[in-house]
PyMOL Python script that loads the backbone (N, CA, C, O; Angstrom):
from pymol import cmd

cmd.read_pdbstr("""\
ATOM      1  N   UNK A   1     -70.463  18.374  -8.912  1.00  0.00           N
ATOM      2  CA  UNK A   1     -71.511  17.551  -8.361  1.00  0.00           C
ATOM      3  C   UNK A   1     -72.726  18.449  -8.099  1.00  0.00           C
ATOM      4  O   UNK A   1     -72.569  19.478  -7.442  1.00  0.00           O
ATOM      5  N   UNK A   2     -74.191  18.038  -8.685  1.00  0.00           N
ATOM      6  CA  UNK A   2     -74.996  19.094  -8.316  1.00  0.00           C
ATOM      7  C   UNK A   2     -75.619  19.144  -6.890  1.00  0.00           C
ATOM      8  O   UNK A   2     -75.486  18.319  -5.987  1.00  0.00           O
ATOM      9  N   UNK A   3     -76.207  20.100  -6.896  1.00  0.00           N
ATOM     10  CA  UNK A   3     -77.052  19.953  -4.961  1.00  0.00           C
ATOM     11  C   UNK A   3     -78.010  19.253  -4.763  1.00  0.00           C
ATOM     12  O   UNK A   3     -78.869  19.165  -5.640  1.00  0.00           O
ATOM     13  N   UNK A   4     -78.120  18.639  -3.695  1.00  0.00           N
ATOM     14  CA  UNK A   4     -79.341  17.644  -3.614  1.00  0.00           C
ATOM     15  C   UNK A   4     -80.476  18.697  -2.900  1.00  0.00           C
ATOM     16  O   UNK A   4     -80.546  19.530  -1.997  1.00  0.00           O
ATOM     17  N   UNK A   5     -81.238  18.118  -3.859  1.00  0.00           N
ATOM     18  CA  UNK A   5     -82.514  19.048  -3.867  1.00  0.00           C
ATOM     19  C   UNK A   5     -83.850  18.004  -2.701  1.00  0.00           C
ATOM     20  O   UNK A   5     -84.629  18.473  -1.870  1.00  0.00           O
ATOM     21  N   UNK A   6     -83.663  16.649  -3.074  1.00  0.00           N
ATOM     22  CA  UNK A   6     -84.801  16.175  -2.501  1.00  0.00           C
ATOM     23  C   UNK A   6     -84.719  15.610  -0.963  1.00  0.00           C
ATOM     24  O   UNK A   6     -83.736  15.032  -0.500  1.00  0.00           O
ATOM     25  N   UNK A   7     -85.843  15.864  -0.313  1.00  0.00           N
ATOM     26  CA  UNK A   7     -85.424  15.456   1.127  1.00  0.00           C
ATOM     27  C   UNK A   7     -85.015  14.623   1.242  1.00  0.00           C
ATOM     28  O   UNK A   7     -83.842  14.635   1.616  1.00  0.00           O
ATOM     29  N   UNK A   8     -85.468  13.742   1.079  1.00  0.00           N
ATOM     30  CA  UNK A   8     -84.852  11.664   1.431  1.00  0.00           C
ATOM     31  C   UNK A   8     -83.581  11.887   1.237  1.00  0.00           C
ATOM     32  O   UNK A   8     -83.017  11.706   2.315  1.00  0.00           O
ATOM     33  N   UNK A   9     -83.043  12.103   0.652  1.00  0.00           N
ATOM     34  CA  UNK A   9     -81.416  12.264  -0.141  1.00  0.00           C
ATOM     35  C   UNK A   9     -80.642  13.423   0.930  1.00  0.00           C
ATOM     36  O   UNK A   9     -79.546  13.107   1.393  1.00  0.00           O
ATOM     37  N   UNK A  10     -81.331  14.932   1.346  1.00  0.00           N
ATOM     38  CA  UNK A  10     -80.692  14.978   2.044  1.00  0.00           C
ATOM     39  C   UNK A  10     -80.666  14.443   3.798  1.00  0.00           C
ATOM     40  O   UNK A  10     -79.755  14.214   4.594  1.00  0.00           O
ATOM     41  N   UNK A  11     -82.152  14.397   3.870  1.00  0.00           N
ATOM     42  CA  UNK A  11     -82.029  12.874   4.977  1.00  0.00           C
ATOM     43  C   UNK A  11     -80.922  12.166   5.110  1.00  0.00           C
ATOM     44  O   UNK A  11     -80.228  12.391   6.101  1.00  0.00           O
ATOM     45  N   UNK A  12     -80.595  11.373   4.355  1.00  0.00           N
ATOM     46  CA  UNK A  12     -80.106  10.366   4.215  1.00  0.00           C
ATOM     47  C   UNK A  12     -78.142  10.838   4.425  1.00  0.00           C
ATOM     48  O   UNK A  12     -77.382  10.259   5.201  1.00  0.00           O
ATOM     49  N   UNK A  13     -77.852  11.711   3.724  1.00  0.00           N
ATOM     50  CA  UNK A  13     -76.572  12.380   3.845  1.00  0.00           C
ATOM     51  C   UNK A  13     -76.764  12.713   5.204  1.00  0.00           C
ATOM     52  O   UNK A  13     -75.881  12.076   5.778  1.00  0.00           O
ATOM     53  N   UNK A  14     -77.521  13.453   6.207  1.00  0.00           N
ATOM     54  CA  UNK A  14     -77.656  14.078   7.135  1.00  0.00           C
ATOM     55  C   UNK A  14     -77.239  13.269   7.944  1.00  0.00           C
ATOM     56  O   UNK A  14     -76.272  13.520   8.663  1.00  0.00           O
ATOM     57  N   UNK A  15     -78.068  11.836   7.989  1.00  0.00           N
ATOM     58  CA  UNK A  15     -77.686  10.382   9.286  1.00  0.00           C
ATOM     59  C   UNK A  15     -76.320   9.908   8.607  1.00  0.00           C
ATOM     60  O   UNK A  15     -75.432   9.378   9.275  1.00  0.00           O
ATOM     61  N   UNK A  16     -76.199  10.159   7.072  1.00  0.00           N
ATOM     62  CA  UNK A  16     -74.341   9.207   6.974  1.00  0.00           C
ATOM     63  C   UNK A  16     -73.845  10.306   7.861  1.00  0.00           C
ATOM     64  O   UNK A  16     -73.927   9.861   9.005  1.00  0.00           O
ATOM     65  N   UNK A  17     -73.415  11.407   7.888  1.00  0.00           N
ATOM     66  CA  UNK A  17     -72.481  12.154   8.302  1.00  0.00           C
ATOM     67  C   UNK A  17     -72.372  12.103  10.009  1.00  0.00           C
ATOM     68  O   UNK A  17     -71.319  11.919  10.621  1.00  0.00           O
ATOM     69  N   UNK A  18     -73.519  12.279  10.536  1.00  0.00           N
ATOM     70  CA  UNK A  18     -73.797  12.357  12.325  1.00  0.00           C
ATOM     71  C   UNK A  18     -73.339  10.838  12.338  1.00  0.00           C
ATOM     72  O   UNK A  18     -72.582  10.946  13.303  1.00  0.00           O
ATOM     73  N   UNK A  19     -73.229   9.389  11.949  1.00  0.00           N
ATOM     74  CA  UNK A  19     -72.810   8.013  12.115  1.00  0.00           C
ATOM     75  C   UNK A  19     -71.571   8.169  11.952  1.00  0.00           C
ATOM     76  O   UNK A  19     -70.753   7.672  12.727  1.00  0.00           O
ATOM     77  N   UNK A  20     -71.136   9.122  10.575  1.00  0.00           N
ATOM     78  CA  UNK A  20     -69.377   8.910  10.971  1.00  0.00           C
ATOM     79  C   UNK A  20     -68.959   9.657  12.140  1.00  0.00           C
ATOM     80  O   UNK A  20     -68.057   9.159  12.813  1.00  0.00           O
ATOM     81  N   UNK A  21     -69.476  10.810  12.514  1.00  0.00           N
ATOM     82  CA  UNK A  21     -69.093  11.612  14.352  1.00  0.00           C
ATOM     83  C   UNK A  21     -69.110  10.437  15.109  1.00  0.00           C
ATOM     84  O   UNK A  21     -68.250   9.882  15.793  1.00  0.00           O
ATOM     85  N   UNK A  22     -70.328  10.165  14.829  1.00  0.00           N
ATOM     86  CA  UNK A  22     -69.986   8.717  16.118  1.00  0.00           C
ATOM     87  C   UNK A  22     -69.036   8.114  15.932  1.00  0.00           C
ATOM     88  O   UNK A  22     -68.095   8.378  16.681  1.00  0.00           O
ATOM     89  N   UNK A  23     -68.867   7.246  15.076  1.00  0.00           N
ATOM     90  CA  UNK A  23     -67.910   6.414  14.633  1.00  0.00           C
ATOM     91  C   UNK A  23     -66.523   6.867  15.186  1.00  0.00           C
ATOM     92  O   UNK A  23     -65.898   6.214  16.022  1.00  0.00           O
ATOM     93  N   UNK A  24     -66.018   8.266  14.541  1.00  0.00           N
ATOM     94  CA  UNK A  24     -65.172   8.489  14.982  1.00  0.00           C
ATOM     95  C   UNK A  24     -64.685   9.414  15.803  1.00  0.00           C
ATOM     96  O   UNK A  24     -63.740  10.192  15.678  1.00  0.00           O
ATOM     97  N   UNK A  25     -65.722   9.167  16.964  1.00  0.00           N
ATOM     98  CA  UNK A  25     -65.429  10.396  18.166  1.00  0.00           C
ATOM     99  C   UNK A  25     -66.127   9.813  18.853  1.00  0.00           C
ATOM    100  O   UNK A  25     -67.092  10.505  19.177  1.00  0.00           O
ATOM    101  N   UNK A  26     -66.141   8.333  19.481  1.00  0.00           N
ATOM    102  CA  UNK A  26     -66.961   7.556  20.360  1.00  0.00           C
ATOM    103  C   UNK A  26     -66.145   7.916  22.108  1.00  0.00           C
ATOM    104  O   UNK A  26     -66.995   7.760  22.984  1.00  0.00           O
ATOM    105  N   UNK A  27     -65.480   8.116  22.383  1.00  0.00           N
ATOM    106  CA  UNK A  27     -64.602   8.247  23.145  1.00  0.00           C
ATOM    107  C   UNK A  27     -65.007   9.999  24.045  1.00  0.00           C
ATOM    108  O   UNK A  27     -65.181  10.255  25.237  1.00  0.00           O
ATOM    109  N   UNK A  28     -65.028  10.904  22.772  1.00  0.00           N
ATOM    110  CA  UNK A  28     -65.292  12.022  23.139  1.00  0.00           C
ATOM    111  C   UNK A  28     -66.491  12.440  23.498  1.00  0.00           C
ATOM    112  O   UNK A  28     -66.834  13.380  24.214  1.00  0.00           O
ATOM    113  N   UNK A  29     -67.246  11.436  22.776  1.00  0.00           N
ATOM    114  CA  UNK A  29     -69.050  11.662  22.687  1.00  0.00           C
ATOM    115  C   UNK A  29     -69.395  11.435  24.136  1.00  0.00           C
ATOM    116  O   UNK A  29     -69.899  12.268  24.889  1.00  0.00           O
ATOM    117  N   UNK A  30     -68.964   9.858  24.504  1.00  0.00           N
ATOM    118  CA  UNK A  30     -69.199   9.486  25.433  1.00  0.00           C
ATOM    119  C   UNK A  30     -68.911  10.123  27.177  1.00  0.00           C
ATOM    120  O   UNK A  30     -69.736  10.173  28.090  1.00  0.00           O
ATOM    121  N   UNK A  31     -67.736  10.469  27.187  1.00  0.00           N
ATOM    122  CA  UNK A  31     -67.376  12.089  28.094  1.00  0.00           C
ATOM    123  C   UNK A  31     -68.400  12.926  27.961  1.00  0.00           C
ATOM    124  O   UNK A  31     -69.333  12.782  28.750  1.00  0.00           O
ATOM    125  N   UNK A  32     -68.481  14.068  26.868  1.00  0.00           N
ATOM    126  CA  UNK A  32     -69.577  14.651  26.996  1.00  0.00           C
ATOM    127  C   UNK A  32     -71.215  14.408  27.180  1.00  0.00           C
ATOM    128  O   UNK A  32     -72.003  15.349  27.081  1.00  0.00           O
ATOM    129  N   UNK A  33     -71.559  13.308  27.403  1.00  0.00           N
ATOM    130  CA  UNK A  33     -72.757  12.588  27.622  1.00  0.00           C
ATOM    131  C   UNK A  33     -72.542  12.760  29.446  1.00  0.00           C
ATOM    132  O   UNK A  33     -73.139  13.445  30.276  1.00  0.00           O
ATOM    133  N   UNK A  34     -71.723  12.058  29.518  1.00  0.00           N
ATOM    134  CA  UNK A  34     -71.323  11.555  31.095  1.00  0.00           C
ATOM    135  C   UNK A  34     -71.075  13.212  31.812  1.00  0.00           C
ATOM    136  O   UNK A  34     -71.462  13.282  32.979  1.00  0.00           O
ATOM    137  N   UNK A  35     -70.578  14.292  31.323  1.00  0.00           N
ATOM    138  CA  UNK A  35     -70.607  15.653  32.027  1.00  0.00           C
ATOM    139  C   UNK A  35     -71.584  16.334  31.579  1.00  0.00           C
ATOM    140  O   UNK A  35     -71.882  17.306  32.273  1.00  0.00           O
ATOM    141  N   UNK A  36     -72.250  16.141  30.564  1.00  0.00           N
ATOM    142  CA  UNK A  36     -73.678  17.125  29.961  1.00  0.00           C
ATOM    143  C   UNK A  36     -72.575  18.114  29.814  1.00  0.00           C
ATOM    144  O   UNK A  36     -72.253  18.841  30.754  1.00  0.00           O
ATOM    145  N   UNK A  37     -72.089  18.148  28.848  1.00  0.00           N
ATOM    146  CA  UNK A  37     -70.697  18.540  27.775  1.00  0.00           C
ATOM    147  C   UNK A  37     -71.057  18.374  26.662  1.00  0.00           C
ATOM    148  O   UNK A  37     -70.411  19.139  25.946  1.00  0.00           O
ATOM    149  N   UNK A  38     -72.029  17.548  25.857  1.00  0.00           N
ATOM    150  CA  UNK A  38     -71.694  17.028  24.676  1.00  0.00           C
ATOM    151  C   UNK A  38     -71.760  17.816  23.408  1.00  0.00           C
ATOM    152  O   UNK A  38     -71.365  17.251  22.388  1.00  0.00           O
ATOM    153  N   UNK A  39     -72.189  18.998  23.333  1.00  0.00           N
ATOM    154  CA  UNK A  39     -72.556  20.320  22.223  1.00  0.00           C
ATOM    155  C   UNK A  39     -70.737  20.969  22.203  1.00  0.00           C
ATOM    156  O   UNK A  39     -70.085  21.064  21.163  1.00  0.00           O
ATOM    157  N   UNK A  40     -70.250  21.314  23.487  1.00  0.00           N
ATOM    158  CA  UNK A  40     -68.884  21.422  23.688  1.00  0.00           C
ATOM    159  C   UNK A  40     -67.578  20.570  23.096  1.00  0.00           C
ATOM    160  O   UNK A  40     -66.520  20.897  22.559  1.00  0.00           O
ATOM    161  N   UNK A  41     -68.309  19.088  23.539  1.00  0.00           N
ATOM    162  CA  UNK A  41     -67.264  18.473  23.753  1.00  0.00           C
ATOM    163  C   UNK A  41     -66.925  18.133  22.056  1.00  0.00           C
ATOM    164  O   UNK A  41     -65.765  18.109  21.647  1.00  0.00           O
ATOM    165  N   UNK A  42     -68.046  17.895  21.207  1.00  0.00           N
ATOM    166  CA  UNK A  42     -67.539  17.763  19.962  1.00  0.00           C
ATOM    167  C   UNK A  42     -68.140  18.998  19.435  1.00  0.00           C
ATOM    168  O   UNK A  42     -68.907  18.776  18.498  1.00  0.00           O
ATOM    169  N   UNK A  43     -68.026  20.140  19.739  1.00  0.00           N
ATOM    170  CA  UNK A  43     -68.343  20.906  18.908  1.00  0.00           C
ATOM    171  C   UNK A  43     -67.807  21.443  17.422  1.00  0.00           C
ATOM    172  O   UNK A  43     -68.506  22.143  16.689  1.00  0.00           O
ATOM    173  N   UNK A  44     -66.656  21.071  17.143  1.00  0.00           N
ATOM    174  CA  UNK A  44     -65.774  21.098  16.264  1.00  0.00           C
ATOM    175  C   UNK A  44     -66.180  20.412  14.743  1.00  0.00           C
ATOM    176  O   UNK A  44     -66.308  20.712  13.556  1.00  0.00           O
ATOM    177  N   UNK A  45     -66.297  19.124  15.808  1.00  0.00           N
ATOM    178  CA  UNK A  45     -66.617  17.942  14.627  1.00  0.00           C
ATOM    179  C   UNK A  45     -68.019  18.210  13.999  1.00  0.00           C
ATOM    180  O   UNK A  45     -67.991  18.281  12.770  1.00  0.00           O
ATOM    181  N   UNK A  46     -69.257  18.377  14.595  1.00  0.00           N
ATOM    182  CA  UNK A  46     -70.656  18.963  14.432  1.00  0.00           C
ATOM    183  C   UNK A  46     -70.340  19.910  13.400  1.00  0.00           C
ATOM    184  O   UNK A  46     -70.823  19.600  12.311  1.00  0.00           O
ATOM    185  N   UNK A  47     -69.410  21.391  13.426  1.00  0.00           N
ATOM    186  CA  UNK A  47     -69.748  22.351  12.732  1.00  0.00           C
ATOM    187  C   UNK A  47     -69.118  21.884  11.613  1.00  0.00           C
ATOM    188  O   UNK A  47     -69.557  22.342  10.558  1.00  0.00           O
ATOM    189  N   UNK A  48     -68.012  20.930  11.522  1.00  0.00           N
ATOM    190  CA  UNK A  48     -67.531  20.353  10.447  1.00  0.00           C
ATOM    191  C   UNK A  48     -68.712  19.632   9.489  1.00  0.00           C
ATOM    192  O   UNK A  48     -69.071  20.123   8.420  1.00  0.00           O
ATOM    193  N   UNK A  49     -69.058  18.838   9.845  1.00  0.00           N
ATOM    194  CA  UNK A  49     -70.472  17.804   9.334  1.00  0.00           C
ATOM    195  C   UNK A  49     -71.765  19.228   9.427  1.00  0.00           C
ATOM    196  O   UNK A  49     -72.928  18.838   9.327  1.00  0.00           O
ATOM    197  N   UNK A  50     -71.651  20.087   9.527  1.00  0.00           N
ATOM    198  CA  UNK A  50     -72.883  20.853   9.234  1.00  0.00           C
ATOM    199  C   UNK A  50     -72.260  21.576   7.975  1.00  0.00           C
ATOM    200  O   UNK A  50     -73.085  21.672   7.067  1.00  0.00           O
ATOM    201  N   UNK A  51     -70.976  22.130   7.672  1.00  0.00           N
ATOM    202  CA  UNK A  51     -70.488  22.470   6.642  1.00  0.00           C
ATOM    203  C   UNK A  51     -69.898  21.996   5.712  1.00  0.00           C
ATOM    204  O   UNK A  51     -69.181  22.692   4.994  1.00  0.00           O
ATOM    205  N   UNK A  52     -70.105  20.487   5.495  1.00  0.00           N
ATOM    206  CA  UNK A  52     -70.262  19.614   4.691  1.00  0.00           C
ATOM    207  C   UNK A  52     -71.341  19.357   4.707  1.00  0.00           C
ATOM    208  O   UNK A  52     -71.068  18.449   3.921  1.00  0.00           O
ATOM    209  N   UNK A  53     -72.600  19.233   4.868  1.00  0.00           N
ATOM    210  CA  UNK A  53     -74.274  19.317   4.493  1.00  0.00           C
ATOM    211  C   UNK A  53     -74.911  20.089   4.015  1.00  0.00           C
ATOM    212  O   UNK A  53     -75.782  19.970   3.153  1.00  0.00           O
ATOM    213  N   UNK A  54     -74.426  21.199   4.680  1.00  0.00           N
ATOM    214  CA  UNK A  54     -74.684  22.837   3.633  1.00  0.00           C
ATOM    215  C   UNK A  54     -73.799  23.052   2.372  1.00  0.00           C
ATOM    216  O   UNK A  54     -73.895  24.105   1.740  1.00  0.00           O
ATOM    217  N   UNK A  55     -72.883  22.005   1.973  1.00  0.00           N
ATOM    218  CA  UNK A  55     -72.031  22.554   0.655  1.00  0.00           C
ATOM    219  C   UNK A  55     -72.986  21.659  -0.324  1.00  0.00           C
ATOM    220  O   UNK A  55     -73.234  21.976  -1.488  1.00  0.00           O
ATOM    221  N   UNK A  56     -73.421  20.636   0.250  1.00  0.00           N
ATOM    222  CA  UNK A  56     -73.976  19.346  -0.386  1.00  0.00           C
ATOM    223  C   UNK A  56     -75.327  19.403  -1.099  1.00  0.00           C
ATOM    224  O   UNK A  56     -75.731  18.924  -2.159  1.00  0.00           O
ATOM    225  N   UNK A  57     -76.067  20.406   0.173  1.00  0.00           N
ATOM    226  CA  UNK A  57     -77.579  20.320  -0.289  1.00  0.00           C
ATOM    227  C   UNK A  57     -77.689  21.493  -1.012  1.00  0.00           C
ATOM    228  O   UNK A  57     -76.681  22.038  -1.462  1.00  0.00           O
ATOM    229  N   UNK A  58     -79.134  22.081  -1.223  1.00  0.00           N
ATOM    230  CA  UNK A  58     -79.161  23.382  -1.905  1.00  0.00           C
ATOM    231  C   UNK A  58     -79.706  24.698  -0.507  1.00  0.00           C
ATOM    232  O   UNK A  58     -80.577  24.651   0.361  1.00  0.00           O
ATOM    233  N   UNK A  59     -78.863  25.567  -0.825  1.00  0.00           N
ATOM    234  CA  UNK A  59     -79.505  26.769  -0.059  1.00  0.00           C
ATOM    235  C   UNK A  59     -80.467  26.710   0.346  1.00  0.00           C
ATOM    236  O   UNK A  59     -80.605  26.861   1.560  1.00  0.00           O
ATOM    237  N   UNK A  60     -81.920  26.384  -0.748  1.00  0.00           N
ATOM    238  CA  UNK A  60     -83.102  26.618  -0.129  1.00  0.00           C
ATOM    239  C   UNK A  60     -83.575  25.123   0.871  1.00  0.00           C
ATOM    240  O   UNK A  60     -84.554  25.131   1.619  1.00  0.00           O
ATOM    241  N   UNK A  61     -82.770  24.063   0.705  1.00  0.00           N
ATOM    242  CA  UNK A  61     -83.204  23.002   1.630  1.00  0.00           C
ATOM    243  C   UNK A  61     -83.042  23.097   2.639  1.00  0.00           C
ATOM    244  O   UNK A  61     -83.975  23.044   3.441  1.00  0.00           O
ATOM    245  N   UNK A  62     -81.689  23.290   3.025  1.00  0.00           N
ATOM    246  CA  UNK A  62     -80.970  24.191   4.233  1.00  0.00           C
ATOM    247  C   UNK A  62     -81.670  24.979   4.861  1.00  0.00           C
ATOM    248  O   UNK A  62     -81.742  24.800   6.077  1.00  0.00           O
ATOM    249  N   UNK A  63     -82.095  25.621   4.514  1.00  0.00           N
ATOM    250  CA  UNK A  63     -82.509  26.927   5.228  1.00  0.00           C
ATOM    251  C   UNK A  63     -84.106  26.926   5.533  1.00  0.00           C
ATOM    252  O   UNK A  63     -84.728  27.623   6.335  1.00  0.00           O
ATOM    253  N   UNK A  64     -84.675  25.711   4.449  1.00  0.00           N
ATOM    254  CA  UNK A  64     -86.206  25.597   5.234  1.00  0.00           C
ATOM    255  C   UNK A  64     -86.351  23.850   6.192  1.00  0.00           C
ATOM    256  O   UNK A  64     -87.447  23.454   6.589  1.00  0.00           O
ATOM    257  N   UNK A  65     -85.523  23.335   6.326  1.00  0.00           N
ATOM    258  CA  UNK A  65     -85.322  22.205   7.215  1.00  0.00           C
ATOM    259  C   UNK A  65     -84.046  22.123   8.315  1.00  0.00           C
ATOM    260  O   UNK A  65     -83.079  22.877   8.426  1.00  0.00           O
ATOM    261  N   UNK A  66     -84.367  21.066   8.994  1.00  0.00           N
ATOM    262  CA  UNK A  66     -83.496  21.306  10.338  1.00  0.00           C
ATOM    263  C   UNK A  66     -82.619  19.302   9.934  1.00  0.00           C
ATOM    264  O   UNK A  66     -82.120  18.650  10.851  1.00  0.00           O
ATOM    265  N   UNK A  67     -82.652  18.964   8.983  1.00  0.00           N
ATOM    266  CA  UNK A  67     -82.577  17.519   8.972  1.00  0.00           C
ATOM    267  C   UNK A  67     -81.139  17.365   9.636  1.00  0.00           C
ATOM    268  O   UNK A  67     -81.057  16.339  10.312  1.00  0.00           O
ATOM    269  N   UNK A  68     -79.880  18.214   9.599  1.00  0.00           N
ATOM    270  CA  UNK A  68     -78.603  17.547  10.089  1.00  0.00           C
ATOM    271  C   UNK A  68     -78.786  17.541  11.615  1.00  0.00           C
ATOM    272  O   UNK A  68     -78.418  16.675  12.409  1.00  0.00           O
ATOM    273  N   UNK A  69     -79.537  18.881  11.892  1.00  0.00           N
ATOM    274  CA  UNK A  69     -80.048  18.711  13.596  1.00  0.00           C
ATOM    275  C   UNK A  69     -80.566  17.118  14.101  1.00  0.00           C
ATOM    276  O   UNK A  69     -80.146  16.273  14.891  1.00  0.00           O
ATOM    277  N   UNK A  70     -81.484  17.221  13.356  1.00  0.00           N
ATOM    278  CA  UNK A  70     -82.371  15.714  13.733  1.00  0.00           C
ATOM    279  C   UNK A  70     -81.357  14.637  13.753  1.00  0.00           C
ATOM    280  O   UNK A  70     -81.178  13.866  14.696  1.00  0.00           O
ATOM    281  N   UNK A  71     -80.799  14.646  12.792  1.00  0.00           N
ATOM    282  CA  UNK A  71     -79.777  13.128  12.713  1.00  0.00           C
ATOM    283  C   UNK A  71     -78.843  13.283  13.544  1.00  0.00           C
ATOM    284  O   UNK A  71     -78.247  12.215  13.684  1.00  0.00           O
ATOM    285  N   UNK A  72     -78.324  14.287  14.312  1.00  0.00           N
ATOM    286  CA  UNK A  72     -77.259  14.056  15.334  1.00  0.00           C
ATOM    287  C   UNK A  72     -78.147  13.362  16.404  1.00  0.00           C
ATOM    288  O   UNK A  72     -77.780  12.270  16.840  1.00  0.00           O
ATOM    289  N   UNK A  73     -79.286  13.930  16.848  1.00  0.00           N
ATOM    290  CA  UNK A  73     -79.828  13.817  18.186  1.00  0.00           C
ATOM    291  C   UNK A  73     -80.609  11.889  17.724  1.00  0.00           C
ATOM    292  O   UNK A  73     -80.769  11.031  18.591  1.00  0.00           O
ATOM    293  N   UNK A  74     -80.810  11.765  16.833  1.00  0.00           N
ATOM    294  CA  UNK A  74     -81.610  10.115  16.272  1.00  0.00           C
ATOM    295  C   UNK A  74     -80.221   9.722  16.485  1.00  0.00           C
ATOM    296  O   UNK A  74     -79.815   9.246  17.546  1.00  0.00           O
ATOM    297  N   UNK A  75     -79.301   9.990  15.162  1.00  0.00           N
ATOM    298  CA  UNK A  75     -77.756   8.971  15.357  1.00  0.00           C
ATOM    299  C   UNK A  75     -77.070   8.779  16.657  1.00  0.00           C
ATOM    300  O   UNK A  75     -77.131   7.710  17.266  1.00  0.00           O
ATOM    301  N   UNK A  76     -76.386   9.866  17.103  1.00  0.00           N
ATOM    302  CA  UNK A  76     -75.820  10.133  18.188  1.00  0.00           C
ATOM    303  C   UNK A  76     -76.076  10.036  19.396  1.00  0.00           C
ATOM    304  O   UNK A  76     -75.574   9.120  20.047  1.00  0.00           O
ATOM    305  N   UNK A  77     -76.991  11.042  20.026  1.00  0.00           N
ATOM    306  CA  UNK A  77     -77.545  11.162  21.523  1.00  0.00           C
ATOM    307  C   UNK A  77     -78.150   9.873  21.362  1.00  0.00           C
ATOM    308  O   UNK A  77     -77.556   8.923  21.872  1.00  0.00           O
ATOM    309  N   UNK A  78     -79.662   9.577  20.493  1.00  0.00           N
ATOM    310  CA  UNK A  78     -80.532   8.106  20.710  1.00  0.00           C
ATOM    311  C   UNK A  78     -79.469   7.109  21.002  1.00  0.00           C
ATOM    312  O   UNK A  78     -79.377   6.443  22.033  1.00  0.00           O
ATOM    313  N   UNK A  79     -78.619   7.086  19.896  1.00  0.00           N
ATOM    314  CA  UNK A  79     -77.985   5.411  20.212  1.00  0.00           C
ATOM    315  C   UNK A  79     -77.604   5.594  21.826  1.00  0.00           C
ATOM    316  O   UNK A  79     -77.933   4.690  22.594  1.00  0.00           O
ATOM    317  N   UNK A  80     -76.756   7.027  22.445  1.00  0.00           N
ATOM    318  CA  UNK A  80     -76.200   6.572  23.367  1.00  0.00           C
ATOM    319  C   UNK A  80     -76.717   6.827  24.519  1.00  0.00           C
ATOM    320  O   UNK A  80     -76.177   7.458  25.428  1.00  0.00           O
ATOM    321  N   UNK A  81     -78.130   6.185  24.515  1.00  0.00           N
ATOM    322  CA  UNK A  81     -78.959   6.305  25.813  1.00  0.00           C
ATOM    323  C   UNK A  81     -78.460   5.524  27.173  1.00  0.00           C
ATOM    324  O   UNK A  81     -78.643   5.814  28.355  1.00  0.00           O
ATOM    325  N   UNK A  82     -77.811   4.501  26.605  1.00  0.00           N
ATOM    326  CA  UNK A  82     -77.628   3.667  27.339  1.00  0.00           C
ATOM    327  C   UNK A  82     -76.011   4.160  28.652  1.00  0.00           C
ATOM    328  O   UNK A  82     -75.340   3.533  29.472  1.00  0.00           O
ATOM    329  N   UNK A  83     -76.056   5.604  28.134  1.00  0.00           N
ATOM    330  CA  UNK A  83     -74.631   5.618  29.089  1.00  0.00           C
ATOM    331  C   UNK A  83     -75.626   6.878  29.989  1.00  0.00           C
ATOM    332  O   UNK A  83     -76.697   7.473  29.869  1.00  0.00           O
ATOM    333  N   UNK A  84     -74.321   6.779  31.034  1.00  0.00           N
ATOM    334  CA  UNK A  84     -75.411   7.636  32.423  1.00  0.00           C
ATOM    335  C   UNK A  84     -74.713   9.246  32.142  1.00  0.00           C
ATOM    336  O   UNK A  84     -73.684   9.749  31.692  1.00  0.00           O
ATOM    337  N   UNK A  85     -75.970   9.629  32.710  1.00  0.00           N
ATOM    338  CA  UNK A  85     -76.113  11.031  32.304  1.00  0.00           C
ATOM    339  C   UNK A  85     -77.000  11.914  32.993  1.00  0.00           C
ATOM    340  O   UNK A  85     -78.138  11.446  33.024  1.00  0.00           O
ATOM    341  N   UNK A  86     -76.899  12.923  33.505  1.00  0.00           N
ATOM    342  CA  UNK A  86     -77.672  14.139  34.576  1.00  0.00           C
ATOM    343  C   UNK A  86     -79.034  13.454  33.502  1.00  0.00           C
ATOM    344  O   UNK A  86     -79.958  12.692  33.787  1.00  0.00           O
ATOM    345  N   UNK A  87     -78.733  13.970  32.490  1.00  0.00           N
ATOM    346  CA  UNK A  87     -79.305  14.573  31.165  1.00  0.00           C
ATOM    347  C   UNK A  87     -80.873  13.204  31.461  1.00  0.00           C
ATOM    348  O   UNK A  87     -82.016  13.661  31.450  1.00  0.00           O
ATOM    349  N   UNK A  88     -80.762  12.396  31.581  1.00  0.00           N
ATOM    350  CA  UNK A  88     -81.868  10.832  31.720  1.00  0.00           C
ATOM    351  C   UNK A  88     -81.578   9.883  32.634  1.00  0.00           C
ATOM    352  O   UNK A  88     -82.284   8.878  32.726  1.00  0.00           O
TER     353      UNK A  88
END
""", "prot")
cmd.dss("prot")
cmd.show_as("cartoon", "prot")
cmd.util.cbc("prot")
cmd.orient("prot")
């Protein structure tokens, strides 16, 4: 499979991957929100989905953009404003 070279595309991989963390670590997310934990609490899963984004895209996209950063904090943290937190 070749590397995705163009932003939108890896955009776009960046928010699928941070939606499946949510998806499937709603439970854990939500704890670490509620203790200002949440870099900890899934830290596992994050470095997983960052090393599946870096196999995906190309070296040089990677390394001059921050896009999987952005899509955790848009996917993840944004959606879950609505739970209480030191943090807001």
């Amino acid at each position: 499979m070749p590397l995705i070279e163009e932003p939108e595309k890896a955009i776009r991989l960046a928010r699928a991957i941070a939606s499946d963390i949510s998806l499937y670590n709603e439970e854990k997310i939500k704890d670490g929100i509620e203790k200002d934990t949440f870099y900890d609490a899934v830290a596992g899963e994050l470095e997983e989905g960052r090393e599946l984004y870096r196999s995906r895209i190309s070296p040089d996209l990677f390394q001059r953009t921050n896009y999987y950063d952005r899509a955790v904090i848009d996917i993840i943290l944004r959606s879950k404003g609505h739970i209480k937190s030191r943090l807001w």
